[in-house]
PDB file of N, CA, C, O and CB in Angstrom:
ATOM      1  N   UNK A   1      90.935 157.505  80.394  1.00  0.00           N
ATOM      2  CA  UNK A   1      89.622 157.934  79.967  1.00  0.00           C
ATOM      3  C   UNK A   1      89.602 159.456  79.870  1.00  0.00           C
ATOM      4  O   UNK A   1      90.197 160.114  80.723  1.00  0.00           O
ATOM      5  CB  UNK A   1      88.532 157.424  80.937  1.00  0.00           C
ATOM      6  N   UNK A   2      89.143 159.869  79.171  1.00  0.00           N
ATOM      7  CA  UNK A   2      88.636 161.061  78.408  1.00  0.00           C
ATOM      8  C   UNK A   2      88.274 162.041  79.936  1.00  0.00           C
ATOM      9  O   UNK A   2      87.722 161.497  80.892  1.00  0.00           O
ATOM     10  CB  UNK A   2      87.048 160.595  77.186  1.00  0.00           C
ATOM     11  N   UNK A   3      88.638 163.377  79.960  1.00  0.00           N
ATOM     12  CA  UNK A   3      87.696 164.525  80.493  1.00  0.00           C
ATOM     13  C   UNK A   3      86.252 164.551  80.027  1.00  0.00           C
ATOM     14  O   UNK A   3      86.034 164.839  78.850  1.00  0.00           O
ATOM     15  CB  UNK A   3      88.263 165.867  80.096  1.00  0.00           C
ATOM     16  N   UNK A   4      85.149 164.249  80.927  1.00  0.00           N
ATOM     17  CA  UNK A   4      83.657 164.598  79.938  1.00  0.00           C
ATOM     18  C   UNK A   4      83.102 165.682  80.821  1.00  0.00           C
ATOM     19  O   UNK A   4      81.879 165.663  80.955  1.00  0.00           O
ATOM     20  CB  UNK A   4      82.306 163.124  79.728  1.00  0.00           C
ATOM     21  N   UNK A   5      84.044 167.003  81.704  1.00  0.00           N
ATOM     22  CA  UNK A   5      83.505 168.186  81.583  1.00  0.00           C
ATOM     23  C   UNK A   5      82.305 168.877  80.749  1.00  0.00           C
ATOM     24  O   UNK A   5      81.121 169.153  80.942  1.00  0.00           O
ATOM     25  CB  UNK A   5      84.373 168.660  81.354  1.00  0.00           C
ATOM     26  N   UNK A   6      83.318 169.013  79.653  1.00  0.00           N
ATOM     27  CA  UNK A   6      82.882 169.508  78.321  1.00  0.00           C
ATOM     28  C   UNK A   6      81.632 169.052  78.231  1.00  0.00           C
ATOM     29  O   UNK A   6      80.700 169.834  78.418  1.00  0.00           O
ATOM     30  CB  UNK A   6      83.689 169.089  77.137  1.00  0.00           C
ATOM     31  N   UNK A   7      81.440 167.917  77.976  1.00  0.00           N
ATOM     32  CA  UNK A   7      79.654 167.243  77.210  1.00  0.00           C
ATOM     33  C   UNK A   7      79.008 167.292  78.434  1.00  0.00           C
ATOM     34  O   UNK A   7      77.837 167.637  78.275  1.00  0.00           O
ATOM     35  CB  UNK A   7      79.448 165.271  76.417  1.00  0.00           C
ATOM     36  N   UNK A   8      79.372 167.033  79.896  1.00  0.00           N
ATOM     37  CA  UNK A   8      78.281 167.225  80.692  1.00  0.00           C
ATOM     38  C   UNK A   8      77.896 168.478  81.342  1.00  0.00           C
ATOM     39  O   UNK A   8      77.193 168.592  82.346  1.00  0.00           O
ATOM     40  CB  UNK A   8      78.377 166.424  81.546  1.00  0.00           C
ATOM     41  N   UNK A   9      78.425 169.376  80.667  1.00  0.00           N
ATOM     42  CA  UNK A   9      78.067 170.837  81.068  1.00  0.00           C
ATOM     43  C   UNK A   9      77.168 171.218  79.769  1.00  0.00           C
ATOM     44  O   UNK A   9      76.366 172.152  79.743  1.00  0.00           O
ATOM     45  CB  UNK A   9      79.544 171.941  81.311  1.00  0.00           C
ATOM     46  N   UNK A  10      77.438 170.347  78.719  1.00  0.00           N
ATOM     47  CA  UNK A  10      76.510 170.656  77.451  1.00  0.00           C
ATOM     48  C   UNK A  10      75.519 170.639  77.283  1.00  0.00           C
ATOM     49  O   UNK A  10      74.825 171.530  76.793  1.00  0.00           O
ATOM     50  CB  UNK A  10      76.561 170.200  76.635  1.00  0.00           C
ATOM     51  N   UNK A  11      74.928 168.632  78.002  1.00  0.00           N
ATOM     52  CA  UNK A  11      74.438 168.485  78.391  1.00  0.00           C
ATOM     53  C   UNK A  11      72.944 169.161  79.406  1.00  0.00           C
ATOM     54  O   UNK A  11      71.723 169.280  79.298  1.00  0.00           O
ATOM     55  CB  UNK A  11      75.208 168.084  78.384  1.00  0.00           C
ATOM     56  N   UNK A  12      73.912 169.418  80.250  1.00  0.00           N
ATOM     57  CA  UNK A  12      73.342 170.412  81.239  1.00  0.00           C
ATOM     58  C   UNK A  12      72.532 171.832  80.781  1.00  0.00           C
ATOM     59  O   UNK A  12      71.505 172.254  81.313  1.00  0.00           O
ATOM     60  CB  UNK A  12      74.540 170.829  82.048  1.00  0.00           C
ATOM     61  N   UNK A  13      73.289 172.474  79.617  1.00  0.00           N
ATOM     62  CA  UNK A  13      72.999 173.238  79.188  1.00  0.00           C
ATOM     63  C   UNK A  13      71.606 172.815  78.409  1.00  0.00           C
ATOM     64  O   UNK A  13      70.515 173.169  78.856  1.00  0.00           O
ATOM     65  CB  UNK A  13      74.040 173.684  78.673  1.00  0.00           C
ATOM     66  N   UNK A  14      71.721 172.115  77.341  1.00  0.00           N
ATOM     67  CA  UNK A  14      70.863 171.663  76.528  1.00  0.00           C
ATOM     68  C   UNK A  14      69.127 171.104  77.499  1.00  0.00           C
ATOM     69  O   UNK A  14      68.061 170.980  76.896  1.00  0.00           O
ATOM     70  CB  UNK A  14      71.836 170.401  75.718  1.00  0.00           C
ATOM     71  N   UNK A  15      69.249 170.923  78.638  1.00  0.00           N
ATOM     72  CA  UNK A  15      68.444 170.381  79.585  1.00  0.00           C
ATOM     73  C   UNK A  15      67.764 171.457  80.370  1.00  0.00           C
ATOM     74  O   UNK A  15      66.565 171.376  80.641  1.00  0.00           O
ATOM     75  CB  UNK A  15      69.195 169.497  80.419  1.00  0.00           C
ATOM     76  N   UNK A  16      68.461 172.394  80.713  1.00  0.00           N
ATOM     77  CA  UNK A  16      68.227 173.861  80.867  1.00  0.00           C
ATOM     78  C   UNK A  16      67.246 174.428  79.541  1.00  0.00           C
ATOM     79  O   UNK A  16      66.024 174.467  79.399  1.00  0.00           O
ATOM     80  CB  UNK A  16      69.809 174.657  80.912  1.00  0.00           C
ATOM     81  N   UNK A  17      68.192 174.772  78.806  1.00  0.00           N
ATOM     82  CA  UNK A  17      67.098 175.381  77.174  1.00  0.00           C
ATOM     83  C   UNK A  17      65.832 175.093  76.848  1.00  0.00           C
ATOM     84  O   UNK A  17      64.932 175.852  76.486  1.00  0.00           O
ATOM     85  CB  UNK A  17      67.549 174.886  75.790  1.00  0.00           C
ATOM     86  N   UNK A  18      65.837 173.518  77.064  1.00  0.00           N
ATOM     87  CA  UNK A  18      65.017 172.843  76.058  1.00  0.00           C
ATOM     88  C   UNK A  18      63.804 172.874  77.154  1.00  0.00           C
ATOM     89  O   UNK A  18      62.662 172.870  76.695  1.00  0.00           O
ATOM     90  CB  UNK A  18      65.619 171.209  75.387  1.00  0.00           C
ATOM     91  N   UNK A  19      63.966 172.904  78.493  1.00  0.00           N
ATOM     92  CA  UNK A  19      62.876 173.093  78.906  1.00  0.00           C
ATOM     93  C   UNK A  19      62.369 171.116  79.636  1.00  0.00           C
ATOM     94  O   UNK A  19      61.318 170.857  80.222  1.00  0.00           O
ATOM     95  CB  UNK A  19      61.975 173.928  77.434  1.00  0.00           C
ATOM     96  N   UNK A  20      63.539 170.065  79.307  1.00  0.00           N
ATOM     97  CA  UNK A  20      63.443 168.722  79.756  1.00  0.00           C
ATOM     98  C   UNK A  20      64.250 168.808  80.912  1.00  0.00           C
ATOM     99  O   UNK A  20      65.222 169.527  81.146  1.00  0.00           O
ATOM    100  CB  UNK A  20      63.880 167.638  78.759  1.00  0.00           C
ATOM    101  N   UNK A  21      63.526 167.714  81.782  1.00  0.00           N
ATOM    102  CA  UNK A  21      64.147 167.779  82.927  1.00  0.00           C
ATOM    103  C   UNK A  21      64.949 166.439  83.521  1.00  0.00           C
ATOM    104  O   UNK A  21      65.002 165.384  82.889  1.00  0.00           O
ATOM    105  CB  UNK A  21      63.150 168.219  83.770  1.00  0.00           C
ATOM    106  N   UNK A  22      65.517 166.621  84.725  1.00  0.00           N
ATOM    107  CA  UNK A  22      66.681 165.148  84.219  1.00  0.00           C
ATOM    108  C   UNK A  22      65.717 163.881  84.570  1.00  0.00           C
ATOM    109  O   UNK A  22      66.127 162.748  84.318  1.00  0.00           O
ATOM    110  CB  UNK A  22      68.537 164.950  85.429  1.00  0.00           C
ATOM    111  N   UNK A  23      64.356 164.095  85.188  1.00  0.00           N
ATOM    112  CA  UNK A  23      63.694 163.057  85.293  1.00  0.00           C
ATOM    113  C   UNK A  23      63.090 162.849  83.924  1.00  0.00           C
ATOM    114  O   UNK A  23      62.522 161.762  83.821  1.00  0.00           O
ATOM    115  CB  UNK A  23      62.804 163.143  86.378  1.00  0.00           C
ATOM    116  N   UNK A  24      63.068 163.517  82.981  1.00  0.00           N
ATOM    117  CA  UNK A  24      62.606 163.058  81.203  1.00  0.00           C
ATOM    118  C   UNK A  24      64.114 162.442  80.800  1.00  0.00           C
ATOM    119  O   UNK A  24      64.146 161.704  79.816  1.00  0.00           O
ATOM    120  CB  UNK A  24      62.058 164.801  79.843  1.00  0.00           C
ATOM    121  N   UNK A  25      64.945 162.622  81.276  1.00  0.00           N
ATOM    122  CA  UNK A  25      66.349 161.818  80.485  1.00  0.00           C
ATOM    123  C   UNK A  25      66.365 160.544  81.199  1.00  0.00           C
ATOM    124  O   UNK A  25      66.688 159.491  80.649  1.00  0.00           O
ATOM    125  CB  UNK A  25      68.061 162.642  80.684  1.00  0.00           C
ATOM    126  N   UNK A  26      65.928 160.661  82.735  1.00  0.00           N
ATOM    127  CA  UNK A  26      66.336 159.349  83.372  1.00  0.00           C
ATOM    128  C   UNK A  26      65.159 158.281  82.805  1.00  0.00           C
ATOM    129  O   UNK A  26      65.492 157.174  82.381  1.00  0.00           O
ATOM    130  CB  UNK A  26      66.375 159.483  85.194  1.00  0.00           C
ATOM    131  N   UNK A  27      63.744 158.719  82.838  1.00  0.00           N
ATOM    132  CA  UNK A  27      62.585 157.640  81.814  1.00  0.00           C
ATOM    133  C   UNK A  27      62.941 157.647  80.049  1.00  0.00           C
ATOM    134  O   UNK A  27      63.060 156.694  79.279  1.00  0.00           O
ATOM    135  CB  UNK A  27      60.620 158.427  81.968  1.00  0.00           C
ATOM    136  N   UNK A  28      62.971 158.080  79.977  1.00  0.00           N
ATOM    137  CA  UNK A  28      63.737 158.070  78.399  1.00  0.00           C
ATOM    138  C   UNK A  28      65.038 156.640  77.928  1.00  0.00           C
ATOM    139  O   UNK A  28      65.169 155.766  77.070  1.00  0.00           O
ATOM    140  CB  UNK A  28      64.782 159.823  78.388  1.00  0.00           C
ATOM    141  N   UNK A  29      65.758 157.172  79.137  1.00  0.00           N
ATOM    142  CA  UNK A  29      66.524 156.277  79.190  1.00  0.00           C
ATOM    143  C   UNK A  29      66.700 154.719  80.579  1.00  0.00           C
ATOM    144  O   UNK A  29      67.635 154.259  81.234  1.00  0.00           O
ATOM    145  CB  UNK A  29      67.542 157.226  79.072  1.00  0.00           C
ATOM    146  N   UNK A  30      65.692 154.507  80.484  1.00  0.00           N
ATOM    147  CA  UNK A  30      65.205 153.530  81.623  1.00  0.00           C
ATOM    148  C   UNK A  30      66.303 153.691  82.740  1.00  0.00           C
ATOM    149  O   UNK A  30      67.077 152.744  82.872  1.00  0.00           O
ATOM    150  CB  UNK A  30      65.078 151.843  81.087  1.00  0.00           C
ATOM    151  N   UNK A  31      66.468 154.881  83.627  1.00  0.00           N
ATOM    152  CA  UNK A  31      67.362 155.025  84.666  1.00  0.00           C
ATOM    153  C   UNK A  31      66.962 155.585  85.865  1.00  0.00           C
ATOM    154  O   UNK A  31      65.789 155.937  85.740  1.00  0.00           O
ATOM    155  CB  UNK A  31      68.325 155.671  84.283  1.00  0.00           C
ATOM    156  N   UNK A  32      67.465 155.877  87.171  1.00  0.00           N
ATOM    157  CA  UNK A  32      67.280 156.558  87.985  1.00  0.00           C
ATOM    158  C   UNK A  32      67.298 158.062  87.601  1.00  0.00           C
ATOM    159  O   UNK A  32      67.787 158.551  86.583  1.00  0.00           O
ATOM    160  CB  UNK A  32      68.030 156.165  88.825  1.00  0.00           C
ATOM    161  N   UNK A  33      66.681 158.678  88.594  1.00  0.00           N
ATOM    162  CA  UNK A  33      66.559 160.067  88.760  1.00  0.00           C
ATOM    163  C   UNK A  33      68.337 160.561  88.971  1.00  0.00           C
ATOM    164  O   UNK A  33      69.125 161.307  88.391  1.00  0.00           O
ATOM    165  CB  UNK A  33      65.406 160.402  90.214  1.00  0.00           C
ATOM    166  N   UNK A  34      68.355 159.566  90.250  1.00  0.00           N
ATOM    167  CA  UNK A  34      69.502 159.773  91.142  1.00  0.00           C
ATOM    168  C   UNK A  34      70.536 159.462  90.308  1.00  0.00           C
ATOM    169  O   UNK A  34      71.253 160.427  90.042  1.00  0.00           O
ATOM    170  CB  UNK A  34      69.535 158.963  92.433  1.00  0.00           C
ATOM    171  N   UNK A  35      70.767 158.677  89.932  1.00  0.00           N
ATOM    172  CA  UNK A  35      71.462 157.685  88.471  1.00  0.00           C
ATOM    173  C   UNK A  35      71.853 158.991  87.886  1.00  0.00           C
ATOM    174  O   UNK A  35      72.828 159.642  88.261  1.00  0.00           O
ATOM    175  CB  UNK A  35      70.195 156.512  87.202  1.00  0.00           C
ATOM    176  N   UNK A  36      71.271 159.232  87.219  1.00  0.00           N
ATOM    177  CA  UNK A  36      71.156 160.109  86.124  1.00  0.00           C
ATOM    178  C   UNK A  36      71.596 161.731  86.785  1.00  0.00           C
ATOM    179  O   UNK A  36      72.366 162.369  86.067  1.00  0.00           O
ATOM    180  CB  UNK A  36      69.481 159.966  85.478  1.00  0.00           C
ATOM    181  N   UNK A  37      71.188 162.342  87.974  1.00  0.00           N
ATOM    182  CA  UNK A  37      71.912 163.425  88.581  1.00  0.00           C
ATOM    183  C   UNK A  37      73.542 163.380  89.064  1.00  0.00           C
ATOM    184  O   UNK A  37      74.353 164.298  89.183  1.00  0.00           O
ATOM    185  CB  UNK A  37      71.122 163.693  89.710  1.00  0.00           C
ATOM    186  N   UNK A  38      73.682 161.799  89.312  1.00  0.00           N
ATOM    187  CA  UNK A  38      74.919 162.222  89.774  1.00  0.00           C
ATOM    188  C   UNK A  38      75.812 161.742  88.557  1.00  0.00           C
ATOM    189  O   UNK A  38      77.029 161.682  88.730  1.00  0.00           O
ATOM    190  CB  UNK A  38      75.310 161.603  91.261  1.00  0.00           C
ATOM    191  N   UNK A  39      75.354 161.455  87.537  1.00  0.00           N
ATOM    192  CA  UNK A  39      76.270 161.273  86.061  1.00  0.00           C
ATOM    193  C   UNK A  39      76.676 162.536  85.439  1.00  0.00           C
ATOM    194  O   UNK A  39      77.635 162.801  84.713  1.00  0.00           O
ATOM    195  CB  UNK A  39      75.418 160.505  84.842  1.00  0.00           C
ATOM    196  N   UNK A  40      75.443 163.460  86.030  1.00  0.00           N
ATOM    197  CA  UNK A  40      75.671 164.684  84.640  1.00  0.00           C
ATOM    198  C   UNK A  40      76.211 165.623  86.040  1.00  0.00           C
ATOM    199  O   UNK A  40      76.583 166.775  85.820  1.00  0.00           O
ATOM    200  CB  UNK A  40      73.749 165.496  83.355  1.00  0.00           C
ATOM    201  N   UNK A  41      76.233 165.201  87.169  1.00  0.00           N
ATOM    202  CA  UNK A  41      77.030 166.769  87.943  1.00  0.00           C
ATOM    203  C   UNK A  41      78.057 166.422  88.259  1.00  0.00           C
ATOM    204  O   UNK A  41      78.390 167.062  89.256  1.00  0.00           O
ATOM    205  CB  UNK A  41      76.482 167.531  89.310  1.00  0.00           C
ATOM    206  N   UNK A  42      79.047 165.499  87.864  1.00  0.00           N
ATOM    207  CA  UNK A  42      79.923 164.771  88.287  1.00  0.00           C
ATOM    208  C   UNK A  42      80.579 164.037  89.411  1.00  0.00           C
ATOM    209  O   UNK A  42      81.676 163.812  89.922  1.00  0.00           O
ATOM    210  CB  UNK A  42      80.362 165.167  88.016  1.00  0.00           C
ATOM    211  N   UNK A  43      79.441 163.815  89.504  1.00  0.00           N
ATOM    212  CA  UNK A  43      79.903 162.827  91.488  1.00  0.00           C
ATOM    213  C   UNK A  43      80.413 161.788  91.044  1.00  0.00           C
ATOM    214  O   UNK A  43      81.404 161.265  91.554  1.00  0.00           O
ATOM    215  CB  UNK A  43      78.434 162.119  92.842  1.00  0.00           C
ATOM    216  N   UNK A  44      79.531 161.142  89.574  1.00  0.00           N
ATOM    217  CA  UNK A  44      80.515 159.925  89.039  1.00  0.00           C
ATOM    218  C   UNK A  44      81.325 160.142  87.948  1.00  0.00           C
ATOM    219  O   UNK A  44      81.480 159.276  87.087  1.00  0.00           O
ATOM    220  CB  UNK A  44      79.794 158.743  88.625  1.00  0.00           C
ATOM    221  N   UNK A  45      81.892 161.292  87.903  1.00  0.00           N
ATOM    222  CA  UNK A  45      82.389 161.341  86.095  1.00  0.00           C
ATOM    223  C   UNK A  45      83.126 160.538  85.572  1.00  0.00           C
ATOM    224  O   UNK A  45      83.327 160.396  84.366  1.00  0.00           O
ATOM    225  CB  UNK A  45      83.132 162.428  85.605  1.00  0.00           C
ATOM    226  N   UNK A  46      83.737 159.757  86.748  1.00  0.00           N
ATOM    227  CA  UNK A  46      85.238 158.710  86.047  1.00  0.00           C
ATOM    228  C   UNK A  46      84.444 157.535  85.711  1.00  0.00           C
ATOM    229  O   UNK A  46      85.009 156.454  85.542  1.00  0.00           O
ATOM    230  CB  UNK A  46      86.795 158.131  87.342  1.00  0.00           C
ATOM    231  N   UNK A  47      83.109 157.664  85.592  1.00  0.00           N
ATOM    232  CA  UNK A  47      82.601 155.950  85.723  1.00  0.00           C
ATOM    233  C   UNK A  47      82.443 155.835  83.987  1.00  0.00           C
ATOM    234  O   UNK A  47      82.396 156.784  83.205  1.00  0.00           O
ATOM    235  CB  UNK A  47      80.657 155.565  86.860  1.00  0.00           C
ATOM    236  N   UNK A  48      82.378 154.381  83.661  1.00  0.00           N
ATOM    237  CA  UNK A  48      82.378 154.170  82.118  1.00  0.00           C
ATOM    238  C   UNK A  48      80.937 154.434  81.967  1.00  0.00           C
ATOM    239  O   UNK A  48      80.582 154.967  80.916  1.00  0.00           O
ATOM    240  CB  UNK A  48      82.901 152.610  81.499  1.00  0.00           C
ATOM    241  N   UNK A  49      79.997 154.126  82.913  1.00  0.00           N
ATOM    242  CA  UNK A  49      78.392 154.085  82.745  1.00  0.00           C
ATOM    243  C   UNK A  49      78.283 155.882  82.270  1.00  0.00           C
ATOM    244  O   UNK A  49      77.794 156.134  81.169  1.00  0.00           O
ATOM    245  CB  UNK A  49      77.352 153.523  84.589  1.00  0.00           C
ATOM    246  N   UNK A  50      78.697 156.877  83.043  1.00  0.00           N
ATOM    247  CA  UNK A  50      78.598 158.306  82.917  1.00  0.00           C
ATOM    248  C   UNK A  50      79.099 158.954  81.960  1.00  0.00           C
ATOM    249  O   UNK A  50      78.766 160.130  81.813  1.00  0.00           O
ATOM    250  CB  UNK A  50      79.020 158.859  83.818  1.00  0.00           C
ATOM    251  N   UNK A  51      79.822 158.476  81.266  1.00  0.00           N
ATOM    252  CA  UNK A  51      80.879 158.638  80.015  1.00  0.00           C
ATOM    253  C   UNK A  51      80.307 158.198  79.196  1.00  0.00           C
ATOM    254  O   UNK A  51      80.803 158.515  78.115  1.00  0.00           O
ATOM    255  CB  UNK A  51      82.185 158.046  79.965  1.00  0.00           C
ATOM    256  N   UNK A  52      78.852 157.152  79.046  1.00  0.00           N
ATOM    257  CA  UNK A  52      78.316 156.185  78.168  1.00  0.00           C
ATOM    258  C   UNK A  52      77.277 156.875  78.118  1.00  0.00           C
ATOM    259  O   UNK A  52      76.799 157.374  77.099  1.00  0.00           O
ATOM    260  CB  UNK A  52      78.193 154.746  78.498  1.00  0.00           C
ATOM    261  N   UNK A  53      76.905 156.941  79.097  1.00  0.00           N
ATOM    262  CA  UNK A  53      75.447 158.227  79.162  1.00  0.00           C
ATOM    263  C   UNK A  53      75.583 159.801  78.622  1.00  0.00           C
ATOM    264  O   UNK A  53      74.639 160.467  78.197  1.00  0.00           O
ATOM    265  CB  UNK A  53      75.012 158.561  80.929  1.00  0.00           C
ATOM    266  N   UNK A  54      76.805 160.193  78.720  1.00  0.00           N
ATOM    267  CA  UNK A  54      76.520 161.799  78.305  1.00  0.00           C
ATOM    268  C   UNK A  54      76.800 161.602  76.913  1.00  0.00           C
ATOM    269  O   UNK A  54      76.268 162.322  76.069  1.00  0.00           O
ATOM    270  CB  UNK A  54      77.556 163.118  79.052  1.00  0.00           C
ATOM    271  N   UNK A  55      77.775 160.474  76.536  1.00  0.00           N
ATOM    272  CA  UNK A  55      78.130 160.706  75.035  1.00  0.00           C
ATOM    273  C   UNK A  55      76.605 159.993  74.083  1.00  0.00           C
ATOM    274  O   UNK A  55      76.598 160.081  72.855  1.00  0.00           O
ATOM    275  CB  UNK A  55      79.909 159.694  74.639  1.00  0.00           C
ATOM    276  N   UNK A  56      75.670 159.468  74.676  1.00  0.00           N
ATOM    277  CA  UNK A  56      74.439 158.798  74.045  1.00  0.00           C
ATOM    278  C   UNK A  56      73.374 159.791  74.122  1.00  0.00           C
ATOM    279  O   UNK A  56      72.432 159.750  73.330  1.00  0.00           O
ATOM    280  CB  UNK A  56      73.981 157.434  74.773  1.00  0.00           C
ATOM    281  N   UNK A  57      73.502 161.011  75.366  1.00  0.00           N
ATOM    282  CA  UNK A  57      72.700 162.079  75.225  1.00  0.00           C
ATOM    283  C   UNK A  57      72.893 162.933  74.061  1.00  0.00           C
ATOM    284  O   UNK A  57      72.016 163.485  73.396  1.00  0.00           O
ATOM    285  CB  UNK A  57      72.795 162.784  76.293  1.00  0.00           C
ATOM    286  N   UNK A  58      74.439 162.977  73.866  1.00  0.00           N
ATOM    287  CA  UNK A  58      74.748 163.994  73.110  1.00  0.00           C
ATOM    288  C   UNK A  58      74.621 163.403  71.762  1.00  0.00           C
ATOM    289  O   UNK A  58      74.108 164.119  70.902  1.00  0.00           O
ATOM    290  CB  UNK A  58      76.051 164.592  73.441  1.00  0.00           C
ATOM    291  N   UNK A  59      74.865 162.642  71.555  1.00  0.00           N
ATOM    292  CA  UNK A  59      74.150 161.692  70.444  1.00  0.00           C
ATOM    293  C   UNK A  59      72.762 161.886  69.617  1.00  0.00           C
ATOM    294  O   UNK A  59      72.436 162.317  68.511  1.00  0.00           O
ATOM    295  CB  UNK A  59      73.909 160.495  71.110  1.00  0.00           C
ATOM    296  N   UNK A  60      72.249 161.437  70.542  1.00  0.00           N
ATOM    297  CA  UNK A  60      70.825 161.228  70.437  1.00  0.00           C
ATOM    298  C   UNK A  60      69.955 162.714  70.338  1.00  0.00           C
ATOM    299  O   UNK A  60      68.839 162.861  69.839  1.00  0.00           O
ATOM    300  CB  UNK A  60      70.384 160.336  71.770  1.00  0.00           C
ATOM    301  N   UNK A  61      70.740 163.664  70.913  1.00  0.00           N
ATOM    302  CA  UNK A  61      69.958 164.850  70.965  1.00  0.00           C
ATOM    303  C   UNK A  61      70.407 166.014  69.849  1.00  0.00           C
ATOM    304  O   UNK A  61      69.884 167.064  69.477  1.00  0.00           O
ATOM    305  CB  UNK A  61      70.077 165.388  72.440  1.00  0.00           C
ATOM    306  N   UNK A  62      71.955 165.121  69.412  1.00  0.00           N
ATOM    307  CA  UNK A  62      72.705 166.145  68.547  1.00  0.00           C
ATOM    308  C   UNK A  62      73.307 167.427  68.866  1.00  0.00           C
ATOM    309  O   UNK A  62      73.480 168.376  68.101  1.00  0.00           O
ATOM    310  CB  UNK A  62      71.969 166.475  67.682  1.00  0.00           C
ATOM    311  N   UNK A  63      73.628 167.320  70.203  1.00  0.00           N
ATOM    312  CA  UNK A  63      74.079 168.485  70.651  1.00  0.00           C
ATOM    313  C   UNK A  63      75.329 168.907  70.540  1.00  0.00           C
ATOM    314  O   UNK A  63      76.248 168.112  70.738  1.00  0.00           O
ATOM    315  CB  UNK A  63      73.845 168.561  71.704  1.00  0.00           C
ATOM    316  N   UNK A  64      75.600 170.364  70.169  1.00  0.00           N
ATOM    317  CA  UNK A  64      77.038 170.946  69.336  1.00  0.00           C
ATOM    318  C   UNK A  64      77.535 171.755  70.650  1.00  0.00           C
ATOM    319  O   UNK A  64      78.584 172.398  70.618  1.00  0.00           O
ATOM    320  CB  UNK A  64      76.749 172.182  67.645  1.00  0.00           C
TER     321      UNK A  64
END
């Protein structure tokens, strides 16, 4: 499986900027708070769920 450094620091970034917070990504995307913090700071990065989630953020939000 893939390094997702890269997109979840993008991520991160993009969440920062925009002024949304990870509790608007975790209702957005019917998830935990907690869920959703430890996907994008990498406590779970090796998981397929966290790898599924940053690449659907980045997706969905179009982030370069």
């Amino acid at each position: 499986m893939p390094e997702s450094t890269n997109g979840r620091e993008k991520v991160l970034k993009f969440i920062e900027e925009s002024g949304t917070t990870i509790v608007d990504i975790a209702v957005y995307y019917g998830m935990t708070k907690q869920d959703v913090t430890s996907y994008l700071t990498g406590k779970l990065k090796n998981s397929t769920a966290a790898n599924k989630l940053v690449l659907k953020i980045i997706s969905d939000f179009r982030i370069r």
